[in-house]
C-alpha positions as CSV (number, residue, x, y, z in Angstrom):
1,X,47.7,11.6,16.5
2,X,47.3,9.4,13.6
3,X,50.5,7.0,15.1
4,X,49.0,7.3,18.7
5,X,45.9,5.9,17.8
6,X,47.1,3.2,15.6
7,X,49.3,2.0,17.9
8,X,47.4,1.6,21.0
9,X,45.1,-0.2,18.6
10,X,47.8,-2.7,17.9
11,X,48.4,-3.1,21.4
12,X,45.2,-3.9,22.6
13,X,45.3,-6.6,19.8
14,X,48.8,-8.2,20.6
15,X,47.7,-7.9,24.4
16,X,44.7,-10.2,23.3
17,X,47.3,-12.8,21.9
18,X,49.9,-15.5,23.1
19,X,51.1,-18.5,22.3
20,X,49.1,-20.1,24.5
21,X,45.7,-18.3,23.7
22,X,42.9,-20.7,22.8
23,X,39.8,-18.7,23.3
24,X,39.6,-14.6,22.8
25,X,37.2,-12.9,24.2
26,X,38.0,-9.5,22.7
27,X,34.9,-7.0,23.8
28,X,31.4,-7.1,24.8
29,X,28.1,-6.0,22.6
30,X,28.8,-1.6,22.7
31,X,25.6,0.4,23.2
32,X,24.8,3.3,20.6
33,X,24.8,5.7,23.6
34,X,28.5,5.3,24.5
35,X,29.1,6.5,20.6
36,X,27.1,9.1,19.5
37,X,26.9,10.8,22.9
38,X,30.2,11.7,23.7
39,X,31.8,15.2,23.5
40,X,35.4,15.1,21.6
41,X,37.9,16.1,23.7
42,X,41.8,17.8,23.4
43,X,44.2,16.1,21.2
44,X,46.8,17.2,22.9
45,X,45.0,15.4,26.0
46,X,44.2,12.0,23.6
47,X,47.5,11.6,22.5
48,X,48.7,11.9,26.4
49,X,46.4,8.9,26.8
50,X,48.1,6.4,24.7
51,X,51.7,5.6,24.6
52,X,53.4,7.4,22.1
53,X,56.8,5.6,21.9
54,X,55.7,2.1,20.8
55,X,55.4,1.7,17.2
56,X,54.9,-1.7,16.7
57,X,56.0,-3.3,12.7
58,X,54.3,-7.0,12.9
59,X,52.7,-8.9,15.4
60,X,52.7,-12.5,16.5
61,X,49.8,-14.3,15.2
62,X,48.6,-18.4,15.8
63,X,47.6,-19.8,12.7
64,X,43.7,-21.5,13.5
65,X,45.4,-24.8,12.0
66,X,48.8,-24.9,12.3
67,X,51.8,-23.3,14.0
68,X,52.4,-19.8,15.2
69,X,53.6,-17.8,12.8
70,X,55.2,-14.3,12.2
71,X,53.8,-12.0,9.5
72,X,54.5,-8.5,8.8
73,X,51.6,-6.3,9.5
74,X,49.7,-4.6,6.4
75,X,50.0,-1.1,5.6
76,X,46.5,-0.2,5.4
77,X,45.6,-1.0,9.3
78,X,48.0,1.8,9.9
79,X,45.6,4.5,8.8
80,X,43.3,7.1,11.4
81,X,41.1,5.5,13.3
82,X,37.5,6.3,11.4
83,X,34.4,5.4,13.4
84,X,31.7,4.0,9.9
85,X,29.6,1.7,11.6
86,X,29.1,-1.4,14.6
87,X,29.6,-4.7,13.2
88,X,28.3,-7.5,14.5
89,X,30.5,-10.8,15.3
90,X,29.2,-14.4,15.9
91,X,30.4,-15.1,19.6
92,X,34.1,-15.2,20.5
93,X,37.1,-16.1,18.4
94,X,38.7,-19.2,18.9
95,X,41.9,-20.4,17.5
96,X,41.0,-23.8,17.5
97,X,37.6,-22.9,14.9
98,X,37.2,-24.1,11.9
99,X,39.9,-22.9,9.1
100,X,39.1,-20.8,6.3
101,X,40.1,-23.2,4.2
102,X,40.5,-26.7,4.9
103,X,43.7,-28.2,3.7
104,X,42.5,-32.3,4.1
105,X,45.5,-34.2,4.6
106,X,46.9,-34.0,8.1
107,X,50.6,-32.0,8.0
108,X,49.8,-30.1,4.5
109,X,50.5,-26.7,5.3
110,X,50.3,-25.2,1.6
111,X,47.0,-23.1,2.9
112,X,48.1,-21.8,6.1
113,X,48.8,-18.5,4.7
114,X,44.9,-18.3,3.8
115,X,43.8,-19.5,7.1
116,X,46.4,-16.9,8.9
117,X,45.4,-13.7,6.3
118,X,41.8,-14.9,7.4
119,X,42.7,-14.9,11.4
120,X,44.8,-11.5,11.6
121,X,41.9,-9.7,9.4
122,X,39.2,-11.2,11.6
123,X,41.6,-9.8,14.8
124,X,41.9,-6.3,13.4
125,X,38.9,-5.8,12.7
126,X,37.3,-7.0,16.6
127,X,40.5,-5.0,18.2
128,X,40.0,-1.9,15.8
129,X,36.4,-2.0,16.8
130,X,36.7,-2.7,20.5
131,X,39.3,0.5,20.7
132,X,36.7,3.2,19.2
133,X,33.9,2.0,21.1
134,X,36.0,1.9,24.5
135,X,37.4,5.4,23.0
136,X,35.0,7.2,21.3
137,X,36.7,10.9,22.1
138,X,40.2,9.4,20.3
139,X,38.3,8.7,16.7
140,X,39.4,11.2,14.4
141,X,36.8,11.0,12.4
142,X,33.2,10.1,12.4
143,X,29.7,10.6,10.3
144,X,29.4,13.8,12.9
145,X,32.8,15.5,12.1
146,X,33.6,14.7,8.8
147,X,36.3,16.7,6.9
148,X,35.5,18.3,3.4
149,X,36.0,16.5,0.5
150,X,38.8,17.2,-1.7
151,X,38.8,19.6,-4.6
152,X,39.1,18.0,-8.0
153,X,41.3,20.1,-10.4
154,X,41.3,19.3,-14.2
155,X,44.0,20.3,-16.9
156,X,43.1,22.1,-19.9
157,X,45.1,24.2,-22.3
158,X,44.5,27.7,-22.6
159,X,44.4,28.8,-26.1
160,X,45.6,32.3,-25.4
161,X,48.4,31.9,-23.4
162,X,49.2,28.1,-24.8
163,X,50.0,26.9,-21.8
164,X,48.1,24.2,-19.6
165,X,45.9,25.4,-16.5
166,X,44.1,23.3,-13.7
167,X,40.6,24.2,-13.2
168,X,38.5,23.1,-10.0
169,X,35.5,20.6,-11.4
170,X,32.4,22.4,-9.9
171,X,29.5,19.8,-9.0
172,X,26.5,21.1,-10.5
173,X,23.1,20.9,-8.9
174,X,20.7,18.9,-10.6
175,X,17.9,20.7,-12.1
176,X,15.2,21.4,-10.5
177,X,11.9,19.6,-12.3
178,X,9.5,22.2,-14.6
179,X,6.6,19.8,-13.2
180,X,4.5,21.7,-10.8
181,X,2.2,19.8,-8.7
182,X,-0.8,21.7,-7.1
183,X,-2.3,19.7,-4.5
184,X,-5.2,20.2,-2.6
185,X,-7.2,18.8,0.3
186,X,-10.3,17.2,-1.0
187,X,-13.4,17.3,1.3
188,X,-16.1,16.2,-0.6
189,X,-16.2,13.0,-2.7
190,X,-18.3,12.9,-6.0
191,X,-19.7,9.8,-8.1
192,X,-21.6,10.0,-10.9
193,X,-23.1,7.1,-13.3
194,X,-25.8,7.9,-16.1
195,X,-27.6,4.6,-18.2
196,X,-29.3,5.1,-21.3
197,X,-30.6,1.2,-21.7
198,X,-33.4,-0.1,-24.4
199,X,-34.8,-3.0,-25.7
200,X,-36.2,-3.5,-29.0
201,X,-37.9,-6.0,-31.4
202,X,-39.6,-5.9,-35.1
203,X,-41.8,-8.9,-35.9
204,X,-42.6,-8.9,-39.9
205,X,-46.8,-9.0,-40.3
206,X,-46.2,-12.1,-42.1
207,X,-43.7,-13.8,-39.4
208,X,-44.8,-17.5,-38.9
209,X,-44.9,-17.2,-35.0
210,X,-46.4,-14.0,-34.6
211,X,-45.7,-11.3,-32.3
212,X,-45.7,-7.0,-31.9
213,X,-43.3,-4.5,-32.3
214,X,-42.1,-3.4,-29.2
215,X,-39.5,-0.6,-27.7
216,X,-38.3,0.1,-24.3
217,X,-35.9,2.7,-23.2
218,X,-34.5,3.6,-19.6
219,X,-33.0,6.5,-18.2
220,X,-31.1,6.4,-14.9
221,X,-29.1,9.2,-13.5
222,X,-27.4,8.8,-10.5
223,X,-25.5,11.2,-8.6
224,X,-23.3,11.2,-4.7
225,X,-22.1,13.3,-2.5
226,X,-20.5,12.4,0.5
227,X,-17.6,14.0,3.0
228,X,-14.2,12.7,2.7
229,X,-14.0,10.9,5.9
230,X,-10.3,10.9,5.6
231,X,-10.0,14.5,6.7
232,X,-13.2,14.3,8.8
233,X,-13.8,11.1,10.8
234,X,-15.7,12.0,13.0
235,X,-18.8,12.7,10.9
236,X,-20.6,11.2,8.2
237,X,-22.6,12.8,5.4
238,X,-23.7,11.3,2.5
239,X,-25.8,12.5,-0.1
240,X,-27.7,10.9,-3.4
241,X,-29.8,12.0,-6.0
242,X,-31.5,9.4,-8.9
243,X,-33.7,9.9,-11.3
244,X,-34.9,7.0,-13.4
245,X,-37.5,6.9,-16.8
246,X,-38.4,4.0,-18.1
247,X,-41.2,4.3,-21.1
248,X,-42.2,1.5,-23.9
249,X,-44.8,1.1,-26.8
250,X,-47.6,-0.3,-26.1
251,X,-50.4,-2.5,-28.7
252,X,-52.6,-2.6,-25.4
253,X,-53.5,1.5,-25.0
254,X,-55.1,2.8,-28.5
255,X,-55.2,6.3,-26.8
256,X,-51.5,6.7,-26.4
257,X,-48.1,5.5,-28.6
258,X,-46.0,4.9,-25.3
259,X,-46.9,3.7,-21.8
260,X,-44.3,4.8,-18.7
261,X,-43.2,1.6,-16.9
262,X,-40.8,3.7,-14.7
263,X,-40.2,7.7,-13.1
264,X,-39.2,8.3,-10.0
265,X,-37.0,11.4,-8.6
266,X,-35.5,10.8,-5.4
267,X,-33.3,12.3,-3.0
268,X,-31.8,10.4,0.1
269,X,-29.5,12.0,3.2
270,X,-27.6,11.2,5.6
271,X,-25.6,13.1,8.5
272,X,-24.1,12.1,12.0
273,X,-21.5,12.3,14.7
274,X,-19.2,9.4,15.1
275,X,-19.8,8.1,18.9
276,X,-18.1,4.5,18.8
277,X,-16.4,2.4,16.4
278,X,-18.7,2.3,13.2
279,X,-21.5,4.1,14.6
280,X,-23.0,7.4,14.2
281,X,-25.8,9.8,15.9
282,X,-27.1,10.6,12.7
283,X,-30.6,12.1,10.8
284,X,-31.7,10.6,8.0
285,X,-33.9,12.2,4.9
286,X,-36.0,10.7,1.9
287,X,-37.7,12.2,-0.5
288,X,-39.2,10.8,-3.5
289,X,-42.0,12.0,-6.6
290,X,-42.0,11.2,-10.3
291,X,-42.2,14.1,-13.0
292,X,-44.3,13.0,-15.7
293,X,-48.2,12.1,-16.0
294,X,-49.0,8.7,-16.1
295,X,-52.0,7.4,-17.2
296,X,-54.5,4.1,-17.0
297,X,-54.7,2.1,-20.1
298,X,-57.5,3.5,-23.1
299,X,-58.6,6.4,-20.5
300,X,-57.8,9.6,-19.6
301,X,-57.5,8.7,-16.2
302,X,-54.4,9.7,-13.8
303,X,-52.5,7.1,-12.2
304,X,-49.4,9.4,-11.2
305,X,-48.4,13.1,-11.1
306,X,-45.8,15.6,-10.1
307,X,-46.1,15.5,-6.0
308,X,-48.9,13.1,-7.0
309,X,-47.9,11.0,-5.0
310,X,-45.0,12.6,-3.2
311,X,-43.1,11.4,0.4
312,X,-40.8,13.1,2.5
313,X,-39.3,11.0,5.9
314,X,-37.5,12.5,8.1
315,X,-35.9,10.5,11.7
316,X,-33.4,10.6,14.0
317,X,-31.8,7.7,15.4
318,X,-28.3,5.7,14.9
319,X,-26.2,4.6,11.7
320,X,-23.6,1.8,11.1
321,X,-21.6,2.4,8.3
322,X,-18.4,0.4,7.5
323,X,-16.2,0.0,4.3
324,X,-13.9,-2.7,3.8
325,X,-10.0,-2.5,3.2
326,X,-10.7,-2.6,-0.5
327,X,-13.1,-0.5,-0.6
328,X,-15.3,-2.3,-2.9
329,X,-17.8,-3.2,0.1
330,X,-19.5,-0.5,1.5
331,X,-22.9,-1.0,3.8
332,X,-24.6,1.7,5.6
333,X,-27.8,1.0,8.0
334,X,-29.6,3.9,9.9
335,X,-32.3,3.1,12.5
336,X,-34.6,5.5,13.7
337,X,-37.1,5.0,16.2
338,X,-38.5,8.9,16.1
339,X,-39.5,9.3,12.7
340,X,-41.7,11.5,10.9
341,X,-43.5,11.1,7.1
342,X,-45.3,13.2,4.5
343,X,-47.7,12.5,2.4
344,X,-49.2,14.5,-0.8
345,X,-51.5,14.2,-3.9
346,X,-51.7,17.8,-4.9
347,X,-53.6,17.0,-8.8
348,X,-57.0,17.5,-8.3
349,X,-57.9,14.8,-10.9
350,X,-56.7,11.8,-8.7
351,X,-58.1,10.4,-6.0
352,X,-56.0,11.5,-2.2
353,X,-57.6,8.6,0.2
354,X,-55.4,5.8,-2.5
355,X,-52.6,7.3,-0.9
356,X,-53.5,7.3,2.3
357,X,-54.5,11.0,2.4
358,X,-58.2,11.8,3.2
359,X,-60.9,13.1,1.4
360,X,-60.1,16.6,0.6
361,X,-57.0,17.3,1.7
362,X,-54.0,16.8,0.0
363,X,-51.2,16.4,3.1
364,X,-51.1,13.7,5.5
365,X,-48.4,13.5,8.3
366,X,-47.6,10.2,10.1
367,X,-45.2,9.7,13.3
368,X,-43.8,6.5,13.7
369,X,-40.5,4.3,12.9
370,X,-38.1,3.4,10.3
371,X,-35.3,2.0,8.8
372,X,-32.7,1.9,5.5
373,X,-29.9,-0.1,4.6
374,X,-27.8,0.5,1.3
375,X,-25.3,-1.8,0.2
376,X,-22.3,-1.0,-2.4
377,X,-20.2,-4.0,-4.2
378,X,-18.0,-4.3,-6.9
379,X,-18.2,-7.6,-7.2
380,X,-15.2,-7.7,-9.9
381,X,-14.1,-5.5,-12.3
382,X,-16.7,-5.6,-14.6
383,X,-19.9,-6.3,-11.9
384,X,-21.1,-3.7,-9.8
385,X,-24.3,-4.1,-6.9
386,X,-26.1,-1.1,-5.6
387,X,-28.5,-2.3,-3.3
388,X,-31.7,-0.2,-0.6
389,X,-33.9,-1.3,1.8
390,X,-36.2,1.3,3.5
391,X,-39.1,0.3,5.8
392,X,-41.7,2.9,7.9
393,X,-44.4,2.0,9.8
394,X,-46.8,4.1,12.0
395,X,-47.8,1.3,13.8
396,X,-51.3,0.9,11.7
397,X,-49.5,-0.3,9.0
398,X,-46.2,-1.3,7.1
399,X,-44.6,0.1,4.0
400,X,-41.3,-0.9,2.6
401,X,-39.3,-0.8,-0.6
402,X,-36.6,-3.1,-1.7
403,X,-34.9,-1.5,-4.7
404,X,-32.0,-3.5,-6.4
405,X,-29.7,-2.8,-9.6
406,X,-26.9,-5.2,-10.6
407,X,-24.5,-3.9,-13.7
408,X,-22.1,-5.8,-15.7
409,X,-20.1,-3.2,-17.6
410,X,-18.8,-4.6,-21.0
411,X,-16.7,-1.3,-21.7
412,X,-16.5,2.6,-20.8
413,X,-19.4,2.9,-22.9
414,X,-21.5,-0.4,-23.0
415,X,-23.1,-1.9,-20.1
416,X,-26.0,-4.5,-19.0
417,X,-28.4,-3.9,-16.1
418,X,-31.0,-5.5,-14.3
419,X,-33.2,-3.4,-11.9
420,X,-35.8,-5.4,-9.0
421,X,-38.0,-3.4,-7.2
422,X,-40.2,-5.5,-4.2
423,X,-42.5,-2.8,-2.5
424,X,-44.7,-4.4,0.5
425,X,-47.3,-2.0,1.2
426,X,-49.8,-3.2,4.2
427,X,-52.8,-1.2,3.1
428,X,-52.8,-1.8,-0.9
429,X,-55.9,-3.4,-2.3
430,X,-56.2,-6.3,-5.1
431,X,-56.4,-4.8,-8.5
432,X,-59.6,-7.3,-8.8
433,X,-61.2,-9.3,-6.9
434,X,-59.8,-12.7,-8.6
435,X,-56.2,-11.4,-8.4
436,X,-53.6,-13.2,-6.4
437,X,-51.4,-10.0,-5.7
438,X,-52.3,-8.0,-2.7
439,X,-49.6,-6.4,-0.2
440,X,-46.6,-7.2,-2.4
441,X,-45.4,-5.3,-5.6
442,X,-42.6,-6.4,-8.0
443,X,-41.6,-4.7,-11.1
444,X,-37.6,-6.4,-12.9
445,X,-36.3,-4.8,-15.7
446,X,-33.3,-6.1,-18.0
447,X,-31.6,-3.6,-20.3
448,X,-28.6,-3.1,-22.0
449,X,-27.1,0.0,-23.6
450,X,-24.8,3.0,-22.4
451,X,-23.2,4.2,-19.8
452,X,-20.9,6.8,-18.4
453,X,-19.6,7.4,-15.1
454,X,-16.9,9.7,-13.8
455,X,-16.3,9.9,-9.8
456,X,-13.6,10.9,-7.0
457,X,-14.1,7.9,-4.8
C-alpha cells in the first residue's frame, strides 16, 4: 500500500510537468468536509485504484531559472501518505517566478541546484497535498486513526544472573496536585469599613495667641449587603446599615465635659425585579434614629433621643442602577411616586409638634413622594466617594438630605475623611429671629485617624 500510494503521488506530479509548462495550476482550495467526513475504505479496494506497476526513481524537473534538468528523487517523499494538516499556498506555481536565489550575472548557473531543490520541494509538497485531499480514503494515516507509539526498551544488567536485559520505559503519570480547591457559589456580597477619626489640640494658659483645649472623635461603621447579581440578574437587593458618633469638649456648656456633634443609626433597603436594561420594579426602605441623649447647651433640656426623633419611609416605584466595567462607578436612583413616612418622638421630655408630630401624640404618618440616589467612586487607589441624596415631600412641604463622605486612605490602617451633610427642611424655623439660616442645614467634618475595611465585592 505504502508503494501504491507513493507512486500515484508521483504521478500526478510528473503529469503536472513538461518541458513546455509555464504556469501549474496544481489543485483548488479543499474543503474540511471532504477530509474529516469520509469513511476509510478496503485496501485491498485502494490499492486496485492506483497503478501498482509504475515505480517511478526521478522525475524531470524545469529549473525556475535555467534549463531543465534531471535529478534523482529524495528518499524521504517515498514514505506513506500521512494526512497532518492543509497548507495554504500563495496562487499558482509558475516556472518563470522569481528564483530562490538570484544568481546576478546572466549565464552563471552555480545556484541552479538551490533554485531546483527549492522548485521540486515546493512540487511535492502541492502534488502530495492535492493527492490526500482528492483521496482522503487512500491516507494511511491521519489524527483520527493513528497507530500506537512504539515501546521504548532500555538495557540494564542484572546483577543476579550478570547478564544484560531490556526493560520497557513506562511513562509515568504526573502527580496529581495535594492542593484542594473548594469552591463555592457566592450569593451575597459583603463590605464592611469602620473609622475611628479625632482631632485634637492643647493651647499652653500662657500661649501668646490664646486659644482652648479641644478634642473631637468620630465613629463611623458601615456595613453592605447586597445579592451577587452575577448569579441573579434579574433582581436587585441591596442592603446598608451605618452608624456614626461624633462627640467633642466643649468650653461653651459648664454642665457637661463633651457635647455630641454627630449620632445617627440608619438603615437603607432596596429590592426589585429587573424589567429593562438597567431598570428595576423595586421598594425602597429608610430608617434612621440616633442612640444617645443630646442636650441644649448649660440646660438640661433634650434636643435628641432614642426614636426621638425617629423616620421610617417606605415607596414603591422604579430604580436605575448601573456599574461601570471597572467597577469603581457604581450609581443607583430609585423613584417612588407612592410613598409612605413615619414620624415619632416617643421621650416625654421633648416637644412632638418640632417634628412635625402633634400635640400629644407621638406618631405621625404622611403619604406622599420620594426619591434617593447613591453614588459609589473610587476615584484612585487611595480616594474613595460615597455619596446620598434622599428627598420626600407630602405635598405641604419638602424635606431632603444630602449626605457626602470623601476618604483618602494613606494605608490599611490610616486614613483622612471629610463628611458634608446639607439638609433642606421646608418647615424648620430660624434659631432667632436675627439669624440668616432658615430652611437649609449644613454640618462638614474633617478628621483623620483609622480605619479598617474587609469586603467581598
Amino acid at each position: 500500500m505504502r508503494h501504491h500510494i507513493t507512486s500515484a503521488i508521483l504521478l500526478l506530479a510528473a503529469s503536472t510537468l513538461s518541458a513546455g509548462a509555464y504556469n501549474l495550476k496544481l489543485f483548488e482550495t479543499p474543503k474540511r468536509a471532504e477530509i474529516f467526513n469520509y469513511q476509510p475504505v478496503d485496501s485491498a479496494a485502494a490499492a486496485a485504484a492506483v497503478l501498482d506497476t509504475i515505480r517511478i526513481d526521478s522525475l524531470t524537473l524545469i529549473a525556475p531559472c535555467a534549463r531543465p534538468v534531471e535529478s534523482p528523487l529524495e528518499s524521504y517523499w517515498l514514505r506513506p501518505a500521512v494526512f497532518d494538516k492543509i497548507r495554504l499556498f500563495d496562487g499558482p506555481l509558475s516556472v518563470t517566478q522569481s528564483p530562490a536565489v538570484n544568481v546576478g550575472a546572466p549565464g552563471s548557473d552555480a545556484f541552479n541546484w538551490i533554485n531546483e531543490a527549492v522548485l521540486r520541494s515546493d512540487i511535492m509538497k502541492r502534488t502530495r497535498q492535492k493527492y490526500i485531499v482528492n483521496h482522503p480514503d487512500r491516507v494511511r494515516y491521519n489524527e483520527k486513526h493513528l497507530p500506537e507509539p512504539p515501546r521504548e526498551f532500555v538495557a540494564v544488567i542484572d546483577p543476579e544472573t550478570a547478564s544484560i536485559v531490556l526493560q520497557e520505559v513506562v511513562a509515568l503519570e504526573a502527580p496529581a496536585p495535594e492542593i484542594e480547591t473548594d469552591i463555592k457559589k457566592r450569593h451575597w456580597l459583603r463590605k464592611f469599613s469602620g473609622d475611628l477619626q479625632f482631632s485634637q489640640a492643647y493651647v499652653s494658659p500662657n500661649w501668646y495667641q490664646g486659644g482652648n483645649n479641644n478634642l473631637n472623635m468620630l465613629i463611623n461603621v458601615y456595613y453592605e449587603v447586597k445579592l451577587n447579581q452575577a448569579f441573579h440578574p434579574k433582581w436587585i437587593f441591596d442592603n446598608t446599615f451605618q452608624y456614626k458618633l461624633g462627640t467633642n469638649n466643649t468650653i461653651d456648656d459648664k454642665v457637661r465635659d463633651y457635647t455630641i456633634s454627630e449620632d445617627i443609626l440608619q438603615w437603607n433597603m432596596t429590592a426589585g425585579y429587573k424589567t429593562a436594561k438597567h431598570w428595576y420594579y423595586s421598594v425602597s426602605a429608610m430608617f434612621k434614629t440616633q442612640i444617645l441623649n443630646n442636650y441644649k447647651a448649660n440646660t438640661d433640656e433634650l434636643k435628641a433621643s432614642f426614636l426621638s426623633p425617629g423616620e421610617l419611609n417606605v415607596g414603591v416605584g422604579m430604580t436605575y442602577s448601573n456599574t461601570n466595567k471597572k467597577k469603581t462607578l457604581t450609581f443607583d436612583a430609585s423613584i417612588s411616586p407612592l410613598s409612605w413616612n413615619m414620624k415619632t418622638c416617643i421621650n416625654k421630655r421633648m416637644d412632638p409638634t418640632a417634628f412635625g408630630i402633634k400635640e400629644g401624640r407621638t406618631v405621625v404618618n404622611e403619604i406622599g413622594s420620594s426619591g434617593e440616589a447613591k453614588l459609589s467612586w473610587k476615584i484612585c487607589d487611595n480616594v474613595s466617594l460615597r455619596s446620598r441624596l434622599f428627598v420626600f415631600s407630602d405635598y405641604s412641604y419638602i424635606q431632603g438630605d444630602w449626605e457626602n463622605t470623601l476618604q483618602f486612605t494613606i494605608n490599611r490602617f490610616l486614613s483622612t475623611q471629610i463628611y458634608a451633610h446639607a439638609r433642606y427642611d421646608s418647615t424648620t424655623k430660624r434659631p432667632d429671629p436675627d439669624s440668616r439660616w432658615h430652611k437649609l442645614q449644613i454640618k462638614e467634618i474633617l478628621s483623620f485617624g483609622f480605619s479598617y475595611k474587609f469586603g467581598t465585592l
